[in-house]
PDB file of N, CA, C and O in Angstrom:
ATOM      1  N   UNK A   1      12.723 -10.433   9.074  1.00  0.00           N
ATOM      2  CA  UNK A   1      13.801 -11.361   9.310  1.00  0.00           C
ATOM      3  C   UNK A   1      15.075 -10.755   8.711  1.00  0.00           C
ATOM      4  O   UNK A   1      15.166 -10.155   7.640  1.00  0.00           O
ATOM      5  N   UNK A   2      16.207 -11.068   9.747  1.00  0.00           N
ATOM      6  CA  UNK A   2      17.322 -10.295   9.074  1.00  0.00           C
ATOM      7  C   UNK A   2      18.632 -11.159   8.525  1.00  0.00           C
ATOM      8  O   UNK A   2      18.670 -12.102   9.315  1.00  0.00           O
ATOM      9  N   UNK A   3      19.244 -11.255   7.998  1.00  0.00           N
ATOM     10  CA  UNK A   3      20.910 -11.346   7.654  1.00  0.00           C
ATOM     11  C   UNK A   3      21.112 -12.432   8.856  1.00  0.00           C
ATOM     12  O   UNK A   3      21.074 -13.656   8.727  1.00  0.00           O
ATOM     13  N   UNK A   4      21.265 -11.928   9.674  1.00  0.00           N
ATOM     14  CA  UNK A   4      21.708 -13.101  10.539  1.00  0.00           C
ATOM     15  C   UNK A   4      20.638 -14.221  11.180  1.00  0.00           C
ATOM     16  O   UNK A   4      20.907 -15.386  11.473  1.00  0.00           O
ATOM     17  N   UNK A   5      19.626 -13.686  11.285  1.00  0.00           N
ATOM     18  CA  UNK A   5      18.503 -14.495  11.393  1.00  0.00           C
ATOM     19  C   UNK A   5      18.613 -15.905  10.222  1.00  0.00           C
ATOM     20  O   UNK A   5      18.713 -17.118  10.408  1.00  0.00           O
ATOM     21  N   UNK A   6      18.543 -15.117   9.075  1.00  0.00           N
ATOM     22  CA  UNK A   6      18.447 -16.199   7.843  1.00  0.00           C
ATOM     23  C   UNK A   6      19.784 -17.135   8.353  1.00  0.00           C
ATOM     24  O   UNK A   6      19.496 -18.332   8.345  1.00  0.00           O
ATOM     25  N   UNK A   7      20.759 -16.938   8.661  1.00  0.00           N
ATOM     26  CA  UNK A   7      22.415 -17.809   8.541  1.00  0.00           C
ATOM     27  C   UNK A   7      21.795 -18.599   9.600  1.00  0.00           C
ATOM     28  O   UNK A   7      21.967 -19.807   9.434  1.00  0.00           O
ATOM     29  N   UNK A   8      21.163 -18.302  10.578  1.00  0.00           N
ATOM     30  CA  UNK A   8      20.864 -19.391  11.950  1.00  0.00           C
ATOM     31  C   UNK A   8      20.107 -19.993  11.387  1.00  0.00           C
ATOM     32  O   UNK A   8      20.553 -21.140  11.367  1.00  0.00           O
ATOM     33  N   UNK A   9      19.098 -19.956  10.834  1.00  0.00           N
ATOM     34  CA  UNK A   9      18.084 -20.763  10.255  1.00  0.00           C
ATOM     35  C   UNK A   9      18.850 -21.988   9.302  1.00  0.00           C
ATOM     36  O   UNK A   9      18.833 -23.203   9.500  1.00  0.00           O
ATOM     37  N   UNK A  10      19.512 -21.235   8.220  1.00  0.00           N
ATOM     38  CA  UNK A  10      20.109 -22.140   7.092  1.00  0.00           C
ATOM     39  C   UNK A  10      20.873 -22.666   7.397  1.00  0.00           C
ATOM     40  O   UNK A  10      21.134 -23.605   6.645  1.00  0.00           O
ATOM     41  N   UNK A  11      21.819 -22.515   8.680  1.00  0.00           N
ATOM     42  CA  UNK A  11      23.333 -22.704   8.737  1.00  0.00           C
ATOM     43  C   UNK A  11      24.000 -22.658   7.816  1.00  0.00           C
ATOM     44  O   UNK A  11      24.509 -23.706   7.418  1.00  0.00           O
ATOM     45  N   UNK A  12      24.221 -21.552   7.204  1.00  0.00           N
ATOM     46  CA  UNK A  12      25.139 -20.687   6.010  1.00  0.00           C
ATOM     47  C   UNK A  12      25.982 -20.178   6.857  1.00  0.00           C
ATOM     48  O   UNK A  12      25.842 -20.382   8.062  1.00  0.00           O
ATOM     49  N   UNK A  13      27.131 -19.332   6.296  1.00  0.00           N
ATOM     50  CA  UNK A  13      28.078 -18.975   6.625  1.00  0.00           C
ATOM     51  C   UNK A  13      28.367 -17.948   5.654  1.00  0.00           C
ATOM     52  O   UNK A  13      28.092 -18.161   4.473  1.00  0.00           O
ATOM     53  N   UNK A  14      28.740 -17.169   5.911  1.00  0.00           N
ATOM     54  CA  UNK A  14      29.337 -15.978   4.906  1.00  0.00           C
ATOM     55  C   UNK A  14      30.459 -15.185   5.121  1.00  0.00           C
ATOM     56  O   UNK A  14      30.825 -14.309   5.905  1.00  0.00           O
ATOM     57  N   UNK A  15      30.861 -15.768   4.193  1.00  0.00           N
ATOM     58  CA  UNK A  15      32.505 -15.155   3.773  1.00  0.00           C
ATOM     59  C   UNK A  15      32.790 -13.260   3.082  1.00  0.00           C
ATOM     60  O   UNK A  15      32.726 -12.698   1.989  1.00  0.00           O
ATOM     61  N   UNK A  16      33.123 -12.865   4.568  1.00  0.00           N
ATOM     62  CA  UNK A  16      32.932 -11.266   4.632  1.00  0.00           C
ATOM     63  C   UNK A  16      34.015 -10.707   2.875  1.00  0.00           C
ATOM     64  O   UNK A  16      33.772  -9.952   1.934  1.00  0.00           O
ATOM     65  N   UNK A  17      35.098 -11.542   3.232  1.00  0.00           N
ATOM     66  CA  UNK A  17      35.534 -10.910   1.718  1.00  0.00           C
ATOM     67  C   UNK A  17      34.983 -11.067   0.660  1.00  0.00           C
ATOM     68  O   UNK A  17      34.684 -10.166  -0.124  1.00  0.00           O
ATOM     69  N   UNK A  18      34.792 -12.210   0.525  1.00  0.00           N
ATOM     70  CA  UNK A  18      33.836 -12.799  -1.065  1.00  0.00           C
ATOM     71  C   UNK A  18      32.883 -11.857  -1.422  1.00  0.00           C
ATOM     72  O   UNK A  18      32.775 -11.135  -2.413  1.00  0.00           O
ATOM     73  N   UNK A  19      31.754 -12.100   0.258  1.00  0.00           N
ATOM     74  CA  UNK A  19      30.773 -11.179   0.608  1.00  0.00           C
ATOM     75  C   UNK A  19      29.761 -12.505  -0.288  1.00  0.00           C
ATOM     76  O   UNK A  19      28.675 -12.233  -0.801  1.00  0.00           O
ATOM     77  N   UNK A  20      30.269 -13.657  -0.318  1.00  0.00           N
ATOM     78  CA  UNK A  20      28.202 -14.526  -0.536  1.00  0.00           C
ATOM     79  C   UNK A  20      28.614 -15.813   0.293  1.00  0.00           C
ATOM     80  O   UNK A  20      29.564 -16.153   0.998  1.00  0.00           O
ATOM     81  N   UNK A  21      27.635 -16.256  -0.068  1.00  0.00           N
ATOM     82  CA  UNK A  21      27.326 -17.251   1.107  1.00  0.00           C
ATOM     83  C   UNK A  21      27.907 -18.672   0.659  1.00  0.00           C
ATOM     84  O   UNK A  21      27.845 -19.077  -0.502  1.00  0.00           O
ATOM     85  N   UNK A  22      28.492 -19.395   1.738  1.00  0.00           N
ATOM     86  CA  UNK A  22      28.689 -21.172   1.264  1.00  0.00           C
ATOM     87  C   UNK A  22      27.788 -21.570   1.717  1.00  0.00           C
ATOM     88  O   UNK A  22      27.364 -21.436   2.865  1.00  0.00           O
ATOM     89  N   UNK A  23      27.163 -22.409   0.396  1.00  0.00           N
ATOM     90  CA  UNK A  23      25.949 -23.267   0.558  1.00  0.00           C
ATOM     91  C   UNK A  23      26.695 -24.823   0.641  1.00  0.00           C
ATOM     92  O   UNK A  23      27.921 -24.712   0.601  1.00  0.00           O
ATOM     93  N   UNK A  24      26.378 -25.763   0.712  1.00  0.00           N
ATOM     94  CA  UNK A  24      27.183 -27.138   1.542  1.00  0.00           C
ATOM     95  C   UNK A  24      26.397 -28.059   1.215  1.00  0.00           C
ATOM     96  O   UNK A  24      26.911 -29.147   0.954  1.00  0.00           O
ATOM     97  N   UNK A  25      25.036 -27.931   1.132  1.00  0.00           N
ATOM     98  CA  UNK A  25      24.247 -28.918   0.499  1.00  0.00           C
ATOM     99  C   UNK A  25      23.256 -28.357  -0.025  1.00  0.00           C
ATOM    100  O   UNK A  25      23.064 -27.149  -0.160  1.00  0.00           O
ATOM    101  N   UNK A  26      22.410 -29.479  -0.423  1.00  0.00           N
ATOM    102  CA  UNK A  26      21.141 -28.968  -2.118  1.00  0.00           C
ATOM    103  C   UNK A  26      20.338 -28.605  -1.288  1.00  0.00           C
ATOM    104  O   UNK A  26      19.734 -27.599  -1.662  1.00  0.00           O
ATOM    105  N   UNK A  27      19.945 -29.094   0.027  1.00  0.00           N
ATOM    106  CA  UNK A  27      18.486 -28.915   0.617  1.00  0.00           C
ATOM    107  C   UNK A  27      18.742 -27.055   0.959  1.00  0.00           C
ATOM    108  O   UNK A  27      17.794 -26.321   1.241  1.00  0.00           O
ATOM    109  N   UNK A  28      20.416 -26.488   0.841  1.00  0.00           N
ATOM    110  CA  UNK A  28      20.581 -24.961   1.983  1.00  0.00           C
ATOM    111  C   UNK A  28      20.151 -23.945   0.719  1.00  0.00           C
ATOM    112  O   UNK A  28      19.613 -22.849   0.875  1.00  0.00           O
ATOM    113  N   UNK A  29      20.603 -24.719  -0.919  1.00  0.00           N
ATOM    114  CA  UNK A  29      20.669 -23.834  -2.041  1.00  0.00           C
ATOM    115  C   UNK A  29      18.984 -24.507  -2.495  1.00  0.00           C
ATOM    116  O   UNK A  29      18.652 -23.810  -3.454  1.00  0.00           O
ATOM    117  N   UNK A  30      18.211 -25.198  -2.302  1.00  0.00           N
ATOM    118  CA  UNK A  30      16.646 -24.959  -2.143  1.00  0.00           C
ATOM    119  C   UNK A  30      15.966 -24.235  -1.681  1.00  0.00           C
ATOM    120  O   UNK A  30      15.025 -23.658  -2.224  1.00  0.00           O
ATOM    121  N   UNK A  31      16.507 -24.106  -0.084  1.00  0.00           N
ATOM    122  CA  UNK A  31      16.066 -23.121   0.576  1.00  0.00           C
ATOM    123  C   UNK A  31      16.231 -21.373   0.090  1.00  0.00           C
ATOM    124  O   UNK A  31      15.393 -20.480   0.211  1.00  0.00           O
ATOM    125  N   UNK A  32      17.425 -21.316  -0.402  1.00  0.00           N
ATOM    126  CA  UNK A  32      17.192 -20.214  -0.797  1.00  0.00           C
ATOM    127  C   UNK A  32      16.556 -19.915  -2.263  1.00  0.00           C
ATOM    128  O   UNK A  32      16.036 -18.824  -2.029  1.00  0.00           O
ATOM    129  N   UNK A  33      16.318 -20.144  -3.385  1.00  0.00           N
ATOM    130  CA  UNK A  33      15.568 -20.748  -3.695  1.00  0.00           C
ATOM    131  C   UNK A  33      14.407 -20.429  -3.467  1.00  0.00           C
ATOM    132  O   UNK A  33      13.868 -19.325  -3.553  1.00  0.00           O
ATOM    133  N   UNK A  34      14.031 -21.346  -3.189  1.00  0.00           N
ATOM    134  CA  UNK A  34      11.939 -20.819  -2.719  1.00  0.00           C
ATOM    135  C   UNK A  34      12.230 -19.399  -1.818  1.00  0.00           C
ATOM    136  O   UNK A  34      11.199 -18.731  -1.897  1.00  0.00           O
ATOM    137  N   UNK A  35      13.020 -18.848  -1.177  1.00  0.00           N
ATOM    138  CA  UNK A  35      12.328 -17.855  -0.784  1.00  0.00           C
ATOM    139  C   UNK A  35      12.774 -16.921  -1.238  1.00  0.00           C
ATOM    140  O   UNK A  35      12.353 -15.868  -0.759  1.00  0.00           O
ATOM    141  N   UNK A  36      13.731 -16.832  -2.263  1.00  0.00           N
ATOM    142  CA  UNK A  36      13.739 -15.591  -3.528  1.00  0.00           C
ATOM    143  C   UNK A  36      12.430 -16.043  -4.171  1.00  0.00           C
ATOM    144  O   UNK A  36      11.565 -15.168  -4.161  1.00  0.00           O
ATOM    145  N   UNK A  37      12.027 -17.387  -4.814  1.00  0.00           N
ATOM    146  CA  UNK A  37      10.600 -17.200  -5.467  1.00  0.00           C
ATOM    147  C   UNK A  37       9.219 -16.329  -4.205  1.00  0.00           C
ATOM    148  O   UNK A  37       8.368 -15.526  -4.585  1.00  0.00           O
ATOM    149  N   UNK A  38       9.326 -16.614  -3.359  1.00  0.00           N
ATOM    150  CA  UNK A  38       8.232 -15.849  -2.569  1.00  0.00           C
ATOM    151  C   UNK A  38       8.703 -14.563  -2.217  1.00  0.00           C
ATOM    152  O   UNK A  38       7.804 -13.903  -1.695  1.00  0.00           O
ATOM    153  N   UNK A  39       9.713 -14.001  -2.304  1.00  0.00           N
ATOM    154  CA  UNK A  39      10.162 -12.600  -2.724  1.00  0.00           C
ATOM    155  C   UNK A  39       9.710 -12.093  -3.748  1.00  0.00           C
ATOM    156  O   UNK A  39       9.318 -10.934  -3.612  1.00  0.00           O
ATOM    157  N   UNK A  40       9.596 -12.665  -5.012  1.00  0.00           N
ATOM    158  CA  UNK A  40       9.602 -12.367  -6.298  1.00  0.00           C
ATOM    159  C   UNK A  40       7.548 -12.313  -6.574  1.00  0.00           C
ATOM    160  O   UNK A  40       6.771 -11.665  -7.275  1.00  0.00           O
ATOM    161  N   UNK A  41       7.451 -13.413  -5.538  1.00  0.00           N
ATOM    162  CA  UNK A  41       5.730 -13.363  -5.930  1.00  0.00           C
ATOM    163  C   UNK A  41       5.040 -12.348  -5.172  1.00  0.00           C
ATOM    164  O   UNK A  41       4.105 -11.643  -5.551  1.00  0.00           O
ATOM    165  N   UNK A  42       5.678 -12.363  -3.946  1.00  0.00           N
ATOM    166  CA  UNK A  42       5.028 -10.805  -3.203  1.00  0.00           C
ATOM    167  C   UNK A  42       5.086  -9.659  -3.683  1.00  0.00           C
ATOM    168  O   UNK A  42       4.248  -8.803  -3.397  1.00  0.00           O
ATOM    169  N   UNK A  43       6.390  -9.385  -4.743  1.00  0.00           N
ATOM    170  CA  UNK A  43       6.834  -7.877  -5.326  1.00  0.00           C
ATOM    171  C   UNK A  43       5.667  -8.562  -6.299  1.00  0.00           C
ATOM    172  O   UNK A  43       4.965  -7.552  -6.247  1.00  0.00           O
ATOM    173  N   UNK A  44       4.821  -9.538  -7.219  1.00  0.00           N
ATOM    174  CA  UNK A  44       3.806  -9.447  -8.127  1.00  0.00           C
ATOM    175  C   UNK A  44       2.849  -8.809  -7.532  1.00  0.00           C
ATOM    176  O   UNK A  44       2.328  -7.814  -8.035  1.00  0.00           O
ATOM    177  N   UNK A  45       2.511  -9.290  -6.419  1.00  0.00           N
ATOM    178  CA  UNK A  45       1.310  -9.545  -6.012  1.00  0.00           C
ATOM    179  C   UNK A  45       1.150  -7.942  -5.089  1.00  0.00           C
ATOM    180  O   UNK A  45       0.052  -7.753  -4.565  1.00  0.00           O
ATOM    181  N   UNK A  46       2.281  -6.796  -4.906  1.00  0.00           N
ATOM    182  CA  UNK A  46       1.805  -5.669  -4.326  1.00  0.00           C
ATOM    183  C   UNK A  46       1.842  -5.030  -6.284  1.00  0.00           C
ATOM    184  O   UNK A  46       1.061  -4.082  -6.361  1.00  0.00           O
ATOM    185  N   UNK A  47       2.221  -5.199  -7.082  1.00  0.00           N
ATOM    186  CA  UNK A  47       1.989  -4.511  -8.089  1.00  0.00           C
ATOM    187  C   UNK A  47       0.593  -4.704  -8.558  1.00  0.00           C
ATOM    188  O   UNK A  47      -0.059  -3.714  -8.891  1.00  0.00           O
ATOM    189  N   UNK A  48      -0.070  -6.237  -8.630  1.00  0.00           N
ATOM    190  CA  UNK A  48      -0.644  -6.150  -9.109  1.00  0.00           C
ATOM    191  C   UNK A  48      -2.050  -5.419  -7.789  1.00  0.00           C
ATOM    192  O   UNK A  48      -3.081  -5.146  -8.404  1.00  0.00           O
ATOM    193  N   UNK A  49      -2.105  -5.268  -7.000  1.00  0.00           N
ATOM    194  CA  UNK A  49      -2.966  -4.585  -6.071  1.00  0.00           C
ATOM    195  C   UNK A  49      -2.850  -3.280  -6.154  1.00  0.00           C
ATOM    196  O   UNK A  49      -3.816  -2.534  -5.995  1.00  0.00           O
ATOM    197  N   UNK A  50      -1.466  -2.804  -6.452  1.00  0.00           N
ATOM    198  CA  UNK A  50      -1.599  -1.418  -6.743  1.00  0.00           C
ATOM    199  C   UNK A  50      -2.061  -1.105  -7.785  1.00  0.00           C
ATOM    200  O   UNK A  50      -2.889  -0.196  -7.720  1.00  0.00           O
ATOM    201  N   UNK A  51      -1.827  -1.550  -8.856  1.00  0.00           N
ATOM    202  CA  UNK A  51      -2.790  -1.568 -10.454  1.00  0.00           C
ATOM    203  C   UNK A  51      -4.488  -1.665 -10.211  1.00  0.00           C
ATOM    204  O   UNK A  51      -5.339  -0.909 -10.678  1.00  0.00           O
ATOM    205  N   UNK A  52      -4.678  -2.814  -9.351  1.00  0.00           N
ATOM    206  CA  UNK A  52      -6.137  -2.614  -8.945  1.00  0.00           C
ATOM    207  C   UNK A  52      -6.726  -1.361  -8.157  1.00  0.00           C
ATOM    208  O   UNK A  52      -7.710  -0.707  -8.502  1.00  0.00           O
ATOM    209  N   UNK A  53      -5.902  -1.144  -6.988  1.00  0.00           N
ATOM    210  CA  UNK A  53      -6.522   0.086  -6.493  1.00  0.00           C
ATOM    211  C   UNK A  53      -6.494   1.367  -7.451  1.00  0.00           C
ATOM    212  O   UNK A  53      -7.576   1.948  -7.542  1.00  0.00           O
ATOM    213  N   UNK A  54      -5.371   1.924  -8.215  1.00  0.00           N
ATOM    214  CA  UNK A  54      -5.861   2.693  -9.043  1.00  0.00           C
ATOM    215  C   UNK A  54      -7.058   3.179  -9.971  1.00  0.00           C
ATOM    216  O   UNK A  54      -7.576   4.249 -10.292  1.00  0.00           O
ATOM    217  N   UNK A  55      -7.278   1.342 -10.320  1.00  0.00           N
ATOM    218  CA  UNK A  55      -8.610   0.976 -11.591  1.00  0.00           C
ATOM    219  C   UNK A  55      -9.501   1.519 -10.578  1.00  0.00           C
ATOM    220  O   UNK A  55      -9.996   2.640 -10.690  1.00  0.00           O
ATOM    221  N   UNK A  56      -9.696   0.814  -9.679  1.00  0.00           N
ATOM    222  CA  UNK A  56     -10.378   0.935  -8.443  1.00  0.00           C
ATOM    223  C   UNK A  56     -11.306   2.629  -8.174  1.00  0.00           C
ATOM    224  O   UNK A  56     -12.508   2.894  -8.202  1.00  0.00           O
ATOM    225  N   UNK A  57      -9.663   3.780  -7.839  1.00  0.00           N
ATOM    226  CA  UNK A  57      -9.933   4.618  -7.802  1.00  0.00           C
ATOM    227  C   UNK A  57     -10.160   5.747  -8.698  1.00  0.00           C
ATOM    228  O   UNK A  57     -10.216   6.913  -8.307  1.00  0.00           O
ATOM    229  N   UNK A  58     -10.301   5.333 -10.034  1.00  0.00           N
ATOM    230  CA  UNK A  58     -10.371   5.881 -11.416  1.00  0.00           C
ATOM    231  C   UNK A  58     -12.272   5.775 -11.875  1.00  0.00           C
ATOM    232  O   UNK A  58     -13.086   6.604 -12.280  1.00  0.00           O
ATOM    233  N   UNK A  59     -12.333   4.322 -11.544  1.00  0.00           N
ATOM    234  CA  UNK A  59     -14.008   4.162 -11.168  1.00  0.00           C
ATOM    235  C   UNK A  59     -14.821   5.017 -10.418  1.00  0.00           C
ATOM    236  O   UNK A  59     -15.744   5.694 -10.871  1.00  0.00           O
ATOM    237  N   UNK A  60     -14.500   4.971  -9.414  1.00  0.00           N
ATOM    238  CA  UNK A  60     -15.132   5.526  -8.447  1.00  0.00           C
ATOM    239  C   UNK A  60     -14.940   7.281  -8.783  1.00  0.00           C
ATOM    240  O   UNK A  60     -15.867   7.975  -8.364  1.00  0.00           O
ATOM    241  N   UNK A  61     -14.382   7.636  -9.137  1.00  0.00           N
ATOM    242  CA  UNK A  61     -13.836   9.177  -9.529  1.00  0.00           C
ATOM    243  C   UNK A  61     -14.858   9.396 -10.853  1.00  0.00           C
ATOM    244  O   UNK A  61     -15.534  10.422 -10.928  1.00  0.00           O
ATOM    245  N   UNK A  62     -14.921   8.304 -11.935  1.00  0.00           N
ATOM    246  CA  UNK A  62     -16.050   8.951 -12.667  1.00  0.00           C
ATOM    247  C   UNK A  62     -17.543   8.333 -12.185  1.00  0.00           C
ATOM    248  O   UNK A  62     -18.542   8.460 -12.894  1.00  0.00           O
ATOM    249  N   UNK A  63     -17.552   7.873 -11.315  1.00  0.00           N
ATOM    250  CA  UNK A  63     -19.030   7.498 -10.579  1.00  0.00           C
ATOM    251  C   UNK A  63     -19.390   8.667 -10.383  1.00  0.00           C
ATOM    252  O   UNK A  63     -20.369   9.078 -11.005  1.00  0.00           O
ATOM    253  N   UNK A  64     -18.659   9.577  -9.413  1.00  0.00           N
ATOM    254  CA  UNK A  64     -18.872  10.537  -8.314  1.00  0.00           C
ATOM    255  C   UNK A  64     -18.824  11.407  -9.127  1.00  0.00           C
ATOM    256  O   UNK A  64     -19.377  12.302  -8.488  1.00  0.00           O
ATOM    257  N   UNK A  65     -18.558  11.872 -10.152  1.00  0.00           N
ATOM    258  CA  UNK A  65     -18.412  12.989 -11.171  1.00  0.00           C
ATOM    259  C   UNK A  65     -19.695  12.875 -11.877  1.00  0.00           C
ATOM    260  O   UNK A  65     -20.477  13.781 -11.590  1.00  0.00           O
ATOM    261  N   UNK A  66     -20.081  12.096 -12.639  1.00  0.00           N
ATOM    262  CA  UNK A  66     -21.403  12.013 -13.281  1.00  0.00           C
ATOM    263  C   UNK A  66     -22.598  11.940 -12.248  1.00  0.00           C
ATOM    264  O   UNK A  66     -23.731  12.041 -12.719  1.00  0.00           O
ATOM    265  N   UNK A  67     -22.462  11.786 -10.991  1.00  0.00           N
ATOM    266  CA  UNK A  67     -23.686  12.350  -9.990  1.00  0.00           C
ATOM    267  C   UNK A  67     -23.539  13.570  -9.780  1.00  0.00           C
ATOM    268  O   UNK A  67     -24.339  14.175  -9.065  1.00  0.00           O
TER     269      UNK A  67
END
């Protein structure tokens, strides 16, 4: 989803000099909002999978070594 996608959705508007957005009511600055938090939980949630696959592949590396 892009930049302008999001403004159709929210009906935001953005002010090219300012360069941020007028929000107009609580429900447009909610919205953004929850989906910086589900931004923020997806960047957890590929770290913490990459931390696992490592463990993952650190296991398996001394499995295959001691056979």
């Amino acid at each position: 989803m892009n930049e302008q996608q999001l403004n159709e959705i929210l009906g935001t508007t953005c002010e090219p000099v300012k360069n941020r957005f007028q929000l107009s009511t609580r429900f447009q600055v909610a919205e953004i909002q929850r989906m910086t938090r589900i931004f923020q939980i997806n960047e957890e949630q590929k770290n913490k999978h990459k931390m696992l696959a490592i463990k993952n592949l650190a296991t398996m590396k001394v499995v295959f070594s001691n056979n």
